[in-house]
N, CA and C atoms as a LAMMPS dump frame, in Angstrom:
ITEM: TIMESTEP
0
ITEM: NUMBER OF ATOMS
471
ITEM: BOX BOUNDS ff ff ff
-5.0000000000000000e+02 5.0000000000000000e+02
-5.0000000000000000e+02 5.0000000000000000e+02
-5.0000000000000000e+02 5.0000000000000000e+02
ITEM: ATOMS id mol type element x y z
1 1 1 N 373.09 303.381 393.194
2 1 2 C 373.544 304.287 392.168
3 1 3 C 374.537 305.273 392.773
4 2 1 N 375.797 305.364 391.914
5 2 2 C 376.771 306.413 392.463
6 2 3 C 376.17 307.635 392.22
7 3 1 N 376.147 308.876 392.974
8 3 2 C 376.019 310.05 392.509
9 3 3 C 377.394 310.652 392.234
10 4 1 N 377.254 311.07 390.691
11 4 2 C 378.592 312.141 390.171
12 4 3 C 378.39 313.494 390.341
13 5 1 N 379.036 314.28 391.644
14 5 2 C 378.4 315.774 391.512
15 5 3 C 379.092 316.495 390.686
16 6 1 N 380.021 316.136 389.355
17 6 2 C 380.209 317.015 388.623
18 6 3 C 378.928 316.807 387.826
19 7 1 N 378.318 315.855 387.81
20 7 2 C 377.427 315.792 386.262
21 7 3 C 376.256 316.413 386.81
22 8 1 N 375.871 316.66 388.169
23 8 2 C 375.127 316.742 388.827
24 8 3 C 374.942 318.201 388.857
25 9 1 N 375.862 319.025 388.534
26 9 2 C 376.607 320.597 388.911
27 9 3 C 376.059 320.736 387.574
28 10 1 N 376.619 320.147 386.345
29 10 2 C 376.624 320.403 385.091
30 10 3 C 375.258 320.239 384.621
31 11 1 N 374.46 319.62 385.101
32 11 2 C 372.896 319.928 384.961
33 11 3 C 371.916 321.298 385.32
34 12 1 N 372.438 321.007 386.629
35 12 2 C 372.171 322.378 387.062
36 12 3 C 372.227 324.05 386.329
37 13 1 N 373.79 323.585 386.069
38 13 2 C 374.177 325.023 385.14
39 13 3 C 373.347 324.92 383.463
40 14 1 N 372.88 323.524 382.812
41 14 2 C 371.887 323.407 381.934
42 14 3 C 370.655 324.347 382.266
43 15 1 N 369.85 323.624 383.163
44 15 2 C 368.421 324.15 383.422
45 15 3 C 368.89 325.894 383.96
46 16 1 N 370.063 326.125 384.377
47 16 2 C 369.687 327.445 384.716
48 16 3 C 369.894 328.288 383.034
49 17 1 N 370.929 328.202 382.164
50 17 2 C 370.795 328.515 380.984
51 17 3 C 369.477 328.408 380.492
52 18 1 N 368.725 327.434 380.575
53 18 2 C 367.492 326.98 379.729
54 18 3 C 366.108 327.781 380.729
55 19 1 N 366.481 328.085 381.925
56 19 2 C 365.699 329.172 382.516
57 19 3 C 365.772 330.325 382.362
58 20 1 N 366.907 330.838 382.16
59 20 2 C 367.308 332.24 381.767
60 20 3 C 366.894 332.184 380.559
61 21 1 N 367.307 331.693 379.548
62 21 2 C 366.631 331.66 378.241
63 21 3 C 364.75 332.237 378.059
64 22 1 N 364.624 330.942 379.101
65 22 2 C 362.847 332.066 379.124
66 22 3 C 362.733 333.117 380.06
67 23 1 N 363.548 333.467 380.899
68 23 2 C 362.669 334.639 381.283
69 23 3 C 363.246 336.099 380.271
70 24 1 N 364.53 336.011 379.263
71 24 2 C 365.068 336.51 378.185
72 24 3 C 363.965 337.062 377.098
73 25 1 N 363.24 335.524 376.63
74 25 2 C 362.126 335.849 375.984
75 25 3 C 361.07 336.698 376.546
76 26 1 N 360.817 336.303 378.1
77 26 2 C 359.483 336.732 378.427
78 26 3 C 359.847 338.632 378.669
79 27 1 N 361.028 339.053 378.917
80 27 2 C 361.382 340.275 379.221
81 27 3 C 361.245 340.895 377.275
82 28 1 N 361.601 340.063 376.677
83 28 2 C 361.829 340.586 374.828
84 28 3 C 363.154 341.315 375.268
85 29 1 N 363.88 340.704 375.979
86 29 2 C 365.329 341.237 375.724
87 29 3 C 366.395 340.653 375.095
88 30 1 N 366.53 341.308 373.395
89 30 2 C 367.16 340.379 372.604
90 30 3 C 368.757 340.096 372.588
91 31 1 N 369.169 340.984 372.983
92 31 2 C 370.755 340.465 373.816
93 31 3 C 371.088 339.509 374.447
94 32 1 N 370.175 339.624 375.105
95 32 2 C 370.126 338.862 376.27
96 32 3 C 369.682 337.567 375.874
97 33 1 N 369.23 336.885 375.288
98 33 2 C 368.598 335.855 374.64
99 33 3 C 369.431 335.362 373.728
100 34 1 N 370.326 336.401 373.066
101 34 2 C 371.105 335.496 372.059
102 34 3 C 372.568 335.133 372.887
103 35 1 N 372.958 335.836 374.433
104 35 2 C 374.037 335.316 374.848
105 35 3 C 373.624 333.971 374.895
106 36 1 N 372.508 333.777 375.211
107 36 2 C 372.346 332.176 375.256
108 36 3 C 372.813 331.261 374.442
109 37 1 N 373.005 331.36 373.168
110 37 2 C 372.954 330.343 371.977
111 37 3 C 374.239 330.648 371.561
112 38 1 N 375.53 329.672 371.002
113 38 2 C 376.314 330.085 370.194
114 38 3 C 376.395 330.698 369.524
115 39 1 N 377.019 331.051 368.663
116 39 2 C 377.155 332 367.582
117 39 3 C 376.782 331.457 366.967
118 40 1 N 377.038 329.776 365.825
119 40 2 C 376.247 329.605 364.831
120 40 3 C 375.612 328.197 365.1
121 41 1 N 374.764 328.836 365.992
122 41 2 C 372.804 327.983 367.105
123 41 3 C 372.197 327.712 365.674
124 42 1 N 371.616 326.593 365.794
125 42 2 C 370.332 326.028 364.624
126 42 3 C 369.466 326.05 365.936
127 43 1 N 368.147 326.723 364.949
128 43 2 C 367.006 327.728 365.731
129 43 3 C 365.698 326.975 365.08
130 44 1 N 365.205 325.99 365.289
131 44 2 C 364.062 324.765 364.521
132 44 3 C 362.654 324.987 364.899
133 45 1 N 361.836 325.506 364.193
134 45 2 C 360.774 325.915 364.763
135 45 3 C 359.314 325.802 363.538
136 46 1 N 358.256 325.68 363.758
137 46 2 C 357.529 325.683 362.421
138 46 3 C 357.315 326.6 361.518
139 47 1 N 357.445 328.042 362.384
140 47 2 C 358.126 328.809 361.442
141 47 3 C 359.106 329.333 360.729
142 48 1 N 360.145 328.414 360.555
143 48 2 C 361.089 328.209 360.173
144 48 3 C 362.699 327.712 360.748
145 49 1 N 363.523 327.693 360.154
146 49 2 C 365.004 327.111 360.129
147 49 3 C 366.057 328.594 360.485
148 50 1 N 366.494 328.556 361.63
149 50 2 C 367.217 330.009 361.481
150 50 3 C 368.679 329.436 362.137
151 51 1 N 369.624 329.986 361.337
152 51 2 C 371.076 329.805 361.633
153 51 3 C 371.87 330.727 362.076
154 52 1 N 372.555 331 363.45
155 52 2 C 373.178 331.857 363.94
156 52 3 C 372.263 333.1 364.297
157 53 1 N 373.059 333.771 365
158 53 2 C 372.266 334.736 365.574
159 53 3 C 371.488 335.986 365.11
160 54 1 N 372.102 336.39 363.795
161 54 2 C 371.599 337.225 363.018
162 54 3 C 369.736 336.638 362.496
163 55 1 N 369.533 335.731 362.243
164 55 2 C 368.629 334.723 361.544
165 55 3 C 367.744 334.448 363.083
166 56 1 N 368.516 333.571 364.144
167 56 2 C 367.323 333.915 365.894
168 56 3 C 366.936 334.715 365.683
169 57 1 N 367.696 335.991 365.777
170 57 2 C 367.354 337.349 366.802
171 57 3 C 365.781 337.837 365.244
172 58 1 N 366.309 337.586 364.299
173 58 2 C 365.501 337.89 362.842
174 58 3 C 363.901 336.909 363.415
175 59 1 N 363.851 336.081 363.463
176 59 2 C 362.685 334.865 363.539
177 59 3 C 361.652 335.519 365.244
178 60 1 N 362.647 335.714 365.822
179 60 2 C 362.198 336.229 367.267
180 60 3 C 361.198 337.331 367.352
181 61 1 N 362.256 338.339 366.24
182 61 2 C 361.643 339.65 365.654
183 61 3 C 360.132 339.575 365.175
184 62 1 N 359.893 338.918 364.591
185 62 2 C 358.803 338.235 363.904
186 62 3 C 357.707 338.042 364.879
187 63 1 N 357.85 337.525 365.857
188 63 2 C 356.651 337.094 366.881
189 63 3 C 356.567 338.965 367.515
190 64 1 N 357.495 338.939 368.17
191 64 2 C 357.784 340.343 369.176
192 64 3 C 356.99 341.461 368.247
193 65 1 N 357.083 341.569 367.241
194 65 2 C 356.707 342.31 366.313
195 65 3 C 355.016 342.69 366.411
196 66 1 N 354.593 341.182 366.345
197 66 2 C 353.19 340.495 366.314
198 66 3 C 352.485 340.429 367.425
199 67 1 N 353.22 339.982 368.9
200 67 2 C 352.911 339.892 369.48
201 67 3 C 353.785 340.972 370.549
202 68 1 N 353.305 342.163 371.244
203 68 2 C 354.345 342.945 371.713
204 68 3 C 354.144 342.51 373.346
205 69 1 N 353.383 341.728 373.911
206 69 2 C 352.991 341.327 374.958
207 69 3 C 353.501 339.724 375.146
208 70 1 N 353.545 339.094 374.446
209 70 2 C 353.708 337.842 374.504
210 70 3 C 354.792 337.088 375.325
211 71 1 N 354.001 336.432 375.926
212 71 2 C 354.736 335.735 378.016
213 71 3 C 354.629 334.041 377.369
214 72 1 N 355.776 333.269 377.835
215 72 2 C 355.533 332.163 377.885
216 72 3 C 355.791 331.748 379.043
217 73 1 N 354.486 330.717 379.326
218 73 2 C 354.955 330.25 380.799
219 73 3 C 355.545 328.75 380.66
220 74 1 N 356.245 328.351 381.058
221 74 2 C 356.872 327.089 381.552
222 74 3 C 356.285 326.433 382.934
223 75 1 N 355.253 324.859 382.256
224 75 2 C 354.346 324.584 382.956
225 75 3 C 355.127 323.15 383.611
226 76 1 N 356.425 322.544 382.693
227 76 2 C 356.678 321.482 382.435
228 76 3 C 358.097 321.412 382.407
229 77 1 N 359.386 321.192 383.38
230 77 2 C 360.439 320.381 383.036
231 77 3 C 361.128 319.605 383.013
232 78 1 N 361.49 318.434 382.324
233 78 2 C 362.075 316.981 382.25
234 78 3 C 363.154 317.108 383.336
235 79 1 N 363.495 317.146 383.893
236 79 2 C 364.813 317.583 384.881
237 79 3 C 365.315 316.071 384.976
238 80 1 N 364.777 315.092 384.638
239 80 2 C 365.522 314.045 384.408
240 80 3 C 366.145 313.447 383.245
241 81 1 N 366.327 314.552 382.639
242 81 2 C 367.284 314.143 381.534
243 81 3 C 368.636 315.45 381.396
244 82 1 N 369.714 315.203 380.832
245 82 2 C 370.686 315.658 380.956
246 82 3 C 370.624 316.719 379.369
247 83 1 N 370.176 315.757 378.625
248 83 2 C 370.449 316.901 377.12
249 83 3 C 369.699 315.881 376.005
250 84 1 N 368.861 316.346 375.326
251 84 2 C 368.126 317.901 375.44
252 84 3 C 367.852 318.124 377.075
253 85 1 N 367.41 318.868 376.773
254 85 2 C 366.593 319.917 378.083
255 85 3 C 365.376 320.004 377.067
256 86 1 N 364.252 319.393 377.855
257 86 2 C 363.02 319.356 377.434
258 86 3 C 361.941 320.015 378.485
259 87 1 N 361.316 321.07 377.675
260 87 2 C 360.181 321.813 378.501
261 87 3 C 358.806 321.75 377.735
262 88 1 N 357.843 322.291 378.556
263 88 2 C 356.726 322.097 377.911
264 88 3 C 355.988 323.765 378.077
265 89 1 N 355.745 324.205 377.377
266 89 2 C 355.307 325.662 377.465
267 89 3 C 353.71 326.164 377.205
268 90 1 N 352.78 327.128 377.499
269 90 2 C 351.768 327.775 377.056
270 90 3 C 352.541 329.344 376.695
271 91 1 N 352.492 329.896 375.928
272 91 2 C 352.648 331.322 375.64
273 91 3 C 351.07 332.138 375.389
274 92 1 N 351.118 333.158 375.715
275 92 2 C 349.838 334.012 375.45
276 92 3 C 349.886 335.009 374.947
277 93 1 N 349.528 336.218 374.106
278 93 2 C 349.656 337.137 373.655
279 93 3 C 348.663 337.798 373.062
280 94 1 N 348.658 339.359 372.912
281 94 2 C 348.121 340.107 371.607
282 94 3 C 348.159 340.444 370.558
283 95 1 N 347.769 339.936 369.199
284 95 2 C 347.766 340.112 368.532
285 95 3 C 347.79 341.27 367.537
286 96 1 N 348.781 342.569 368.427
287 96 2 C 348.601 344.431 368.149
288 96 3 C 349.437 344.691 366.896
289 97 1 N 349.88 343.402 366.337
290 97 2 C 351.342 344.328 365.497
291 97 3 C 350.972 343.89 363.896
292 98 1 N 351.824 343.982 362.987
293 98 2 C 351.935 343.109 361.825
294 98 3 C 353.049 341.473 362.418
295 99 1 N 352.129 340.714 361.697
296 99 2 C 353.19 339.277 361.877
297 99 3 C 352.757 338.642 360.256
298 100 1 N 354.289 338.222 360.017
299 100 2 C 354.749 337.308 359.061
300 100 3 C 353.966 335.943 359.021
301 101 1 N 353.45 335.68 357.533
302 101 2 C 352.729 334.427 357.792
303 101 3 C 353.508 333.75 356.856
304 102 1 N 353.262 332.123 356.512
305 102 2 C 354.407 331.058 355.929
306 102 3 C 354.524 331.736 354.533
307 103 1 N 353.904 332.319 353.533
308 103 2 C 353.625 332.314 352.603
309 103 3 C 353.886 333.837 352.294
310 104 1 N 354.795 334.384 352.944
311 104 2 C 355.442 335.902 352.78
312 104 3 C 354.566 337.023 353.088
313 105 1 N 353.5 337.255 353.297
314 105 2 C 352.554 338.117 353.75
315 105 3 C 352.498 338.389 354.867
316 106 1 N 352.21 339.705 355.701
317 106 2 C 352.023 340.431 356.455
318 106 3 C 350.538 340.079 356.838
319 107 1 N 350.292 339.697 358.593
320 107 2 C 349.054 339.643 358.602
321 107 3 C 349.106 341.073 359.405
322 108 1 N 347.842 341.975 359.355
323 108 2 C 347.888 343.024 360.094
324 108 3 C 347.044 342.88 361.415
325 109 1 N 347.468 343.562 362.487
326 109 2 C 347.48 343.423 364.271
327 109 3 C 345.468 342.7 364.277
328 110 1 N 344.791 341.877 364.457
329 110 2 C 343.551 341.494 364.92
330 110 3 C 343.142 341.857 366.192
331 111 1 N 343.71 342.433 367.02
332 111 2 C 343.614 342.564 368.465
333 111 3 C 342.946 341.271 369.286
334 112 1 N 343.424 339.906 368.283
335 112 2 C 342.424 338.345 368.995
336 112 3 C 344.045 338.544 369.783
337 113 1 N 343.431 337.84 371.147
338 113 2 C 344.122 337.135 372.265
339 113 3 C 344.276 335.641 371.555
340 114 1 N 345.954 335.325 372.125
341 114 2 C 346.296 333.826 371.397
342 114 3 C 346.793 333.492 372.795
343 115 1 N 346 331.935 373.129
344 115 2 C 346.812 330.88 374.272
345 115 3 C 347.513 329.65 373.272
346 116 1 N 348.983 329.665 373.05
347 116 2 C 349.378 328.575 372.306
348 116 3 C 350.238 327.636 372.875
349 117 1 N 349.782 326.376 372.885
350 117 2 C 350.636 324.954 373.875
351 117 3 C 351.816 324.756 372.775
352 118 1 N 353.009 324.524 373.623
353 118 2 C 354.586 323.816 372.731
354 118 3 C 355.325 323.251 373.741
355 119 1 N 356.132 322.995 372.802
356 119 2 C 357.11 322.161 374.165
357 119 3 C 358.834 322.666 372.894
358 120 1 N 359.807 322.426 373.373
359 120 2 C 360.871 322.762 373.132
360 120 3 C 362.081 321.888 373.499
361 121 1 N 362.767 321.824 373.015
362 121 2 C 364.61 321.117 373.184
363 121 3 C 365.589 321.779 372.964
364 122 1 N 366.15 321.441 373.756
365 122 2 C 367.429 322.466 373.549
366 122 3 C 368.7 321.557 373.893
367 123 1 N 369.565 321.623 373.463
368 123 2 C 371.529 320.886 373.465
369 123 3 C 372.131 322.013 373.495
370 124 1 N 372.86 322.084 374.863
371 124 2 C 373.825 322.564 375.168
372 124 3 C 375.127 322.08 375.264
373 125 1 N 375.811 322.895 374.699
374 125 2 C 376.948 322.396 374.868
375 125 3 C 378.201 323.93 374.789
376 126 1 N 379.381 323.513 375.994
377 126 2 C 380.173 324.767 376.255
378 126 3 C 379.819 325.753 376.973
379 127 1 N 378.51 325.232 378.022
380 127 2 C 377.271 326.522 378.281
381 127 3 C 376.703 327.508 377.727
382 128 1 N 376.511 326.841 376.21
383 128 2 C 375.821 327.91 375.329
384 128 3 C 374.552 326.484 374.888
385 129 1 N 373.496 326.893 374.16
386 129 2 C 372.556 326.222 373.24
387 129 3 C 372.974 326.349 372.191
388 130 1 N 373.273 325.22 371.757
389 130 2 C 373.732 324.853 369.77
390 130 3 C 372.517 324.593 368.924
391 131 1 N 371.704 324.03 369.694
392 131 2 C 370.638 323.211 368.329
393 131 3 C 369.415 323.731 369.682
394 132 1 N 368.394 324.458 369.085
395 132 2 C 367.364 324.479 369.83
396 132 3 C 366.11 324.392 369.035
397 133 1 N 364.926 323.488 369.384
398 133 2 C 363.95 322.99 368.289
399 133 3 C 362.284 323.186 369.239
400 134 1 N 361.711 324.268 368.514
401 134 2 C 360.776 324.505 369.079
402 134 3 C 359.042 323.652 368.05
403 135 1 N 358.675 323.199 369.217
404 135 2 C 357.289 322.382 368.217
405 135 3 C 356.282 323.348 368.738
406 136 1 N 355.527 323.96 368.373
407 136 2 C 353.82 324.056 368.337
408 136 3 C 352.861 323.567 367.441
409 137 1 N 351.677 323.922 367.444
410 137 2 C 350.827 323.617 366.166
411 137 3 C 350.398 325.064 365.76
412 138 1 N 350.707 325.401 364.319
413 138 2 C 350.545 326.468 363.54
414 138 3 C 349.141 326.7 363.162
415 139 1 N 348.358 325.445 363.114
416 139 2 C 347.164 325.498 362.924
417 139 3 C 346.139 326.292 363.858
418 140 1 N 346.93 325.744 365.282
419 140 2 C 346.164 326.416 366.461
420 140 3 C 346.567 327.735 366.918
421 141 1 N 347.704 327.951 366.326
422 141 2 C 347.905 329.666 366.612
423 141 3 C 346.748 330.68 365.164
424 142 1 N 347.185 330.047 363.989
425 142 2 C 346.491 330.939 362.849
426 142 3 C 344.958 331.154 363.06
427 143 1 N 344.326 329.25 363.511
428 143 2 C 342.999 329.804 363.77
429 143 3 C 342.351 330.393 365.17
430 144 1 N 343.233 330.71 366.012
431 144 2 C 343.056 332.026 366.467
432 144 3 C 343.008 333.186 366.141
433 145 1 N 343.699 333.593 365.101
434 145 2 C 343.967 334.66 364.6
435 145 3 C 343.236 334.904 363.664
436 146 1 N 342.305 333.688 363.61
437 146 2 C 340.896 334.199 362.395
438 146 3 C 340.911 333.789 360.996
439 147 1 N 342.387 332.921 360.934
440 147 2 C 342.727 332.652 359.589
441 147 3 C 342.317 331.134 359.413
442 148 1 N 341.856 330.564 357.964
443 148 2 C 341.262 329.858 357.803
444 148 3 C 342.113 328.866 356.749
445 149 1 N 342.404 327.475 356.869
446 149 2 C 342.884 326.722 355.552
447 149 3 C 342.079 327.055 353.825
448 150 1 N 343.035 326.858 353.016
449 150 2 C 342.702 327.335 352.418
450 150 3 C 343.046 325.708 351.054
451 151 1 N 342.291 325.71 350.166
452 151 2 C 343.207 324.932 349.409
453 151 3 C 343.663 325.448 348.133
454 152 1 N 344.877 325.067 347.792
455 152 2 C 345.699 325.672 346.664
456 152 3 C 345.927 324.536 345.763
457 153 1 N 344.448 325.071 344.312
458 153 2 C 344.3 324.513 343.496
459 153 3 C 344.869 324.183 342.362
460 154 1 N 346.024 325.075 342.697
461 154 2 C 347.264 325.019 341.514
462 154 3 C 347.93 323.305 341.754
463 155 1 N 348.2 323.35 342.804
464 155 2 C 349.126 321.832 343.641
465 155 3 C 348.547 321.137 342.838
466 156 1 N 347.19 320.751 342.714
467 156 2 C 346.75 319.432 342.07
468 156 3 C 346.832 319.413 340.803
469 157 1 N 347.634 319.732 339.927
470 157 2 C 347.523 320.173 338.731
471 157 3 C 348.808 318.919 338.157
């Protein structure tokens, strides 16, 4: 196999964007987090679809809000792939603030501790992130937080 050290360079400068990116989050420094992403970044996450930076920095707000402690660690990275940039994450936090739930309501601070597993993708391109798509399970963050499924008896109607 030939090695290309431009593509080789150009990886590099990936994972370091996509490292800076988390330690951005883990500081809650929101400047700093949105130099990362283009100007108009698709932001994919289960809590929603956010476009450009006004809409990130808005969705981000939301956790930070909720969670004023909240660290993600990066346990996991694909370094053998070029793009996405695929990681695998645990985040942890306190639950001290008001946070936004799917259904427009304010949950107020529980003081429950949350450990939540995700993993993430990100496409770079220009040395910025254009499309970044975050997976967790919503189920396993809410029922930490004490909240329970519910069924909505209207639907079956």
């Amino acid at each position: 196999m030939i090695s290309d050290r431009r593509g080789a360079a150009a990886m590099v400068d990936k994972w370091a964007i996509k490292r800076g990116l988390a330690d951005a989050i883990n500081d809650h420094d929101m400047h700093r987090m949105l130099d990362f992403f283009t100007e108009d970044a698709v932001f994919v996450s289960p809590a929603g679809v956010a476009e450009g930076h006004e809409q990130i920095a808005w969705l981000f707000e939301q956790f930070f809000k909720g969670f004023p402690d909240l660290h993600l660690t990066v346990w996991y990275e694909a370094t053998g792939t070029d793009n996405p940039l695929m990681v695998e994450w645990t985040g942890t936090g306190t639950h001290t603030g008001p946070f936004l739930l799917p259904d427009g309501r304010e949950l107020e601070a529980t003081g429950r501790r949350i450990t939540l597993r995700g993993t993430c993708a990100s496409f770079v391109e220009n040395e910025k992130i254009a499309t970044h798509r975050e997976y967790f399970d919503q189920l396993e963050l809410y029922s930490q937080l004490g909240l329970r499924l519910s069924r909505d008896d209207s639907a079956a109607a």
